[in-house]
C-alpha positions as CSV (number, residue, x, y, z in Angstrom):
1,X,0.0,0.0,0.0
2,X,0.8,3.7,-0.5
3,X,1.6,5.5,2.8
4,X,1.4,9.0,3.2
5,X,3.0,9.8,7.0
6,X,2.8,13.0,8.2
7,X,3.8,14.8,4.9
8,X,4.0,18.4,4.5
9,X,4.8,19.8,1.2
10,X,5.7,23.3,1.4
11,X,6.4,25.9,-1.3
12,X,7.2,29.6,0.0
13,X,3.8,31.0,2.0
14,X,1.8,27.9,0.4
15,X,1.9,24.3,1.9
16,X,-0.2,20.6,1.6
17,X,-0.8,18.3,4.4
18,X,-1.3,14.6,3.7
19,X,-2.2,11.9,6.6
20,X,-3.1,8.9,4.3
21,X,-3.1,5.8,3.0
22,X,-4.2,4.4,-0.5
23,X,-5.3,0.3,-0.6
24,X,-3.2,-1.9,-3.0
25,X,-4.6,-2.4,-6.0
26,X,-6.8,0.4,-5.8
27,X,-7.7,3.3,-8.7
28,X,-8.0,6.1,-6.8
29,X,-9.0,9.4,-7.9
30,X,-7.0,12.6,-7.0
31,X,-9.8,15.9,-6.9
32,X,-10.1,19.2,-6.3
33,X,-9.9,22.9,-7.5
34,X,-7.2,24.5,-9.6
35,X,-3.8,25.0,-7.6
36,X,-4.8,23.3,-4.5
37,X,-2.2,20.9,-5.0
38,X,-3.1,17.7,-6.8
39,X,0.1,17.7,-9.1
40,X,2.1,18.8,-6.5
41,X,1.3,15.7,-4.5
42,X,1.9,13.2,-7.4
43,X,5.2,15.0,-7.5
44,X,5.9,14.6,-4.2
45,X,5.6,11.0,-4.3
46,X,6.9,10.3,-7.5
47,X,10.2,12.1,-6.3
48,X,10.4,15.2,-8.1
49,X,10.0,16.9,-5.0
50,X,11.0,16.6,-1.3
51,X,8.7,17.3,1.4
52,X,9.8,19.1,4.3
53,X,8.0,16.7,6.7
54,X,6.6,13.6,6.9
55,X,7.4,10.4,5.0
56,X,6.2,8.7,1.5
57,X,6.1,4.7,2.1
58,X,5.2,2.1,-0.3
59,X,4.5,-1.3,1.0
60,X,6.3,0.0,4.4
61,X,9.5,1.2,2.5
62,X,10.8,4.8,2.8
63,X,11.1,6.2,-0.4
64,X,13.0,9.1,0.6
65,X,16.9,7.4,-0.5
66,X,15.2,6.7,-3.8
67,X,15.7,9.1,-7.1
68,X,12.6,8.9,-9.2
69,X,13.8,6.5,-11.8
70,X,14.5,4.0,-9.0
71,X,11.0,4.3,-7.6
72,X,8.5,1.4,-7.6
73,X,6.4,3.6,-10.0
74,X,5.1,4.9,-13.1
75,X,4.4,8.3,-14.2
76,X,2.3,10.2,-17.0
77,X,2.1,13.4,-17.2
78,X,-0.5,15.4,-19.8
79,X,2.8,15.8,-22.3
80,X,2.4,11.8,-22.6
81,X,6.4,12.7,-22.0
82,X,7.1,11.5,-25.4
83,X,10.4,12.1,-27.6
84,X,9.7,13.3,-31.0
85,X,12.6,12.2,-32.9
86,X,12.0,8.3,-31.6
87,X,9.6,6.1,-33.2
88,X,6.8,4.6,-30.9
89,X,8.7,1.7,-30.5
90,X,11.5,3.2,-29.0
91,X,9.4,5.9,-27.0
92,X,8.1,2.8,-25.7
93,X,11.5,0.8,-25.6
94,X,13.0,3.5,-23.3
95,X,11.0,1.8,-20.6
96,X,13.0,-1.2,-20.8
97,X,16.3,0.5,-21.2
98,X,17.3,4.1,-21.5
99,X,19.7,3.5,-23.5
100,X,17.6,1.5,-26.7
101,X,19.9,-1.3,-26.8
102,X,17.0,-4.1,-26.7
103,X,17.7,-7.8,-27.8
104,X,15.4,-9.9,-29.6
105,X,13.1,-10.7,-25.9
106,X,12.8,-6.9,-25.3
107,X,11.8,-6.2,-28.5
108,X,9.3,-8.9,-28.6
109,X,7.8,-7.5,-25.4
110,X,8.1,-3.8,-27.0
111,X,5.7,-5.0,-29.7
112,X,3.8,-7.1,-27.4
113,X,3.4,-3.7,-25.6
114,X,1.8,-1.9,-28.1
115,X,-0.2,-4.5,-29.5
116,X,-2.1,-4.4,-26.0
117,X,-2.8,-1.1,-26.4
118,X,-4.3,-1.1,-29.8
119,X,-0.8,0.4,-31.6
120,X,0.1,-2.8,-33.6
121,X,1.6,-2.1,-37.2
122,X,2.6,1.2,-35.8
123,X,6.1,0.8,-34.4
124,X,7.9,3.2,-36.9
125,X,5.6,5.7,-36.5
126,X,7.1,9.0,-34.8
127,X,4.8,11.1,-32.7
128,X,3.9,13.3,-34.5
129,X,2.3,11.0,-37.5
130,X,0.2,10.1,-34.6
131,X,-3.0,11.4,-33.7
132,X,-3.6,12.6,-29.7
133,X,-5.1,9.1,-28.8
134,X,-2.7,7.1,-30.1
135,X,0.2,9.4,-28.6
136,X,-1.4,8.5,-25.2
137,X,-1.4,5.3,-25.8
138,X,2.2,4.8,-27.1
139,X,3.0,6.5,-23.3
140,X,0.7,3.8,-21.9
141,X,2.1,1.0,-23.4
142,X,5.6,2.1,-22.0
143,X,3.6,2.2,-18.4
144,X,2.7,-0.9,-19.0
145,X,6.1,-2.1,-19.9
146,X,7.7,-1.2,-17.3
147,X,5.2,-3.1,-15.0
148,X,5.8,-0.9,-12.0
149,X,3.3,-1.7,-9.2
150,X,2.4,2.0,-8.7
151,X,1.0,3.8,-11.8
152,X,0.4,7.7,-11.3
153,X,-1.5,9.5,-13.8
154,X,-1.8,13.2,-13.7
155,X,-4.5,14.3,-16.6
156,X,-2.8,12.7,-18.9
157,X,-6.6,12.5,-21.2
158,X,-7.5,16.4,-20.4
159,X,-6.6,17.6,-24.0
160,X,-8.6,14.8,-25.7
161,X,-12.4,14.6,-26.4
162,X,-14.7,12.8,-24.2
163,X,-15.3,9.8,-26.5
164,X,-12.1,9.3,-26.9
165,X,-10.6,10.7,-23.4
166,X,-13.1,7.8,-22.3
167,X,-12.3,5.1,-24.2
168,X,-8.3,5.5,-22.9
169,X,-9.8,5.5,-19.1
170,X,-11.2,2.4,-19.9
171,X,-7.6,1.3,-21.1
172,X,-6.2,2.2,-18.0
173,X,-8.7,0.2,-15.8
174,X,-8.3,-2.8,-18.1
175,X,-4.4,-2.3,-17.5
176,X,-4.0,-1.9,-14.1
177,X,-7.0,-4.8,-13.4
178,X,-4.8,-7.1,-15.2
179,X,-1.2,-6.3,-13.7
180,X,-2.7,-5.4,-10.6
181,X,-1.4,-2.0,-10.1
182,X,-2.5,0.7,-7.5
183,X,-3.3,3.8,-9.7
184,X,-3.1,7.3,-8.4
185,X,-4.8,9.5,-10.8
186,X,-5.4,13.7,-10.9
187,X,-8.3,15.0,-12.8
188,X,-10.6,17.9,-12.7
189,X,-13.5,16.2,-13.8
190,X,-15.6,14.3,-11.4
191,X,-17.3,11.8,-14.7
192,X,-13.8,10.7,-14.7
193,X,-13.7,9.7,-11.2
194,X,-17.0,7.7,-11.4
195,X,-16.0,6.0,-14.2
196,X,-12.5,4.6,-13.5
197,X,-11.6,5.2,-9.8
198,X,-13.3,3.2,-6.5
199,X,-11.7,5.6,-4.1
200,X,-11.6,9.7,-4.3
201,X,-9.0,11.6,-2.6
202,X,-10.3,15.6,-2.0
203,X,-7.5,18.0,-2.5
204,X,-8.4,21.8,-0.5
205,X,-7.3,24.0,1.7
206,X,-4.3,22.3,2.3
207,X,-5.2,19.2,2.8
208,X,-5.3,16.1,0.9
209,X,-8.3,14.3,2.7
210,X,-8.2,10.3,3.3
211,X,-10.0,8.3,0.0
212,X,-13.3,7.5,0.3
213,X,-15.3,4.8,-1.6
214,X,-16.5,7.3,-5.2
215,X,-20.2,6.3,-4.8
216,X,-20.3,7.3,-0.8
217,X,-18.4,10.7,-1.5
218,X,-20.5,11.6,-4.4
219,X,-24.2,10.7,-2.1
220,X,-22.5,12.5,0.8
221,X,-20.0,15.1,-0.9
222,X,-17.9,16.9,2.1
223,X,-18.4,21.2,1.9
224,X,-14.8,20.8,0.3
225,X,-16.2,18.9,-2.3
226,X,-19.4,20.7,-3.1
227,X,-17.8,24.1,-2.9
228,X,-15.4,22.7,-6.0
229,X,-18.4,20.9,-7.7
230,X,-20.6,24.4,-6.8
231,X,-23.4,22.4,-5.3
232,X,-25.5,23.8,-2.2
């Protein structure tokens, strides 16, 4: 499980309390308003950032020693992070090894990769020959290569449509159902919550609440919650 002790994240007069822990296995939904703190948070535990209290535990470990590329995690970021001079395959490759230098197994598991993601026969394809869909999911297949047991998405879909935005949420829950991963995942929308996540962590006024089960928080929304939705 994911294990936030104690952490305080603080950034001149501004600061983000967390006192939480997210179940393994779990697709968990990170909300609330603009600036309150949700990226900042995913940073925080992917690495990127140090807190200035507190501890980020996974499975009881201290991640603290760790840099971000030797954390037991994934990352996406709305950028999809992709390299435009590489072809899919080796955006994807880059997973396995930085430096591209694949034998015949990784390859195999390269194309296997995409395949799963709906990408087959498009290997040599460089980014931008591909649309916005299929750029996300050349950045999931490399998520899904690297088979990290924490997957951290933060709006990766927000520039896409909602059919198609949709139909990649989808891909995610299939993924992480079938590897088993705990997913971590910032959004403004609360339609994307309902549809992919069984637990909702509110982000306000400096605090990044416990998760709640979506369907309880949505019947019951806490005034943080309804003052971001703009409910009565």
């Amino acid at each position: 499980m994911l294990t936030l002790e104690a952490l305080r994240i603080t950034q001149g007069d501004w600061s983000l309390r967390a006192d939480l822990t997210v179940p393994t296995g779990s697709r968990t939904a990170v909300l609330g308003p603009s600036g309150a703190g949700k990226s900042t948070l995913l940073n925080c535990i992917a690495g990127f950032l140090r807190p200035s209290a507190g501890r980020v535990l996974w499975r009881g470990q201290d991640l603290a020693p760790l840099a971000p590329g030797e954390r037991p995690l994934s990352i996406l970021f709305q950028d999809n992070n992709l390299f435009p001079h590489l072809t899919a395959a080796q955006n994807v490759g880059l997973g396995l090894r930085p430096d591209l230098r694949l034998d015949a197994d990784q390859q195999a598991q390269v194309r296997d990769a995409l395949a799963r993601t709906g990408l087959a026969g498009f290997e040599a394809r460089k980014p931008a020959r591909l649309s916005g869909g299929q750029q996300s999911r050349v950045a999931l297949a490399r998520v899904l290569l690297r088979a990290r047991p924490l997957v951290l998405l933060d709006e990766p879909f927000a520039a896409l449509g909602p059919a198609l935005k949709t139909e990649m949420l989808d891909l995610v829950a299939e993924i992480t159902e079938a590897t088993g991963a705990t997913l971590l995942m910032v959004s403004h929308d609360p339609d994307d919550a309902k549809r992919i996540a069984d637990h909702v962590i509110v982000v306000a006024d400096g605090q990044a609440h416990a998760p709640r089960p979506t369907a309880e928080l949505f019947a019951n929304p806490p005034e943080a919650l309804k003052a971001y939705l703009g409910k009565d």
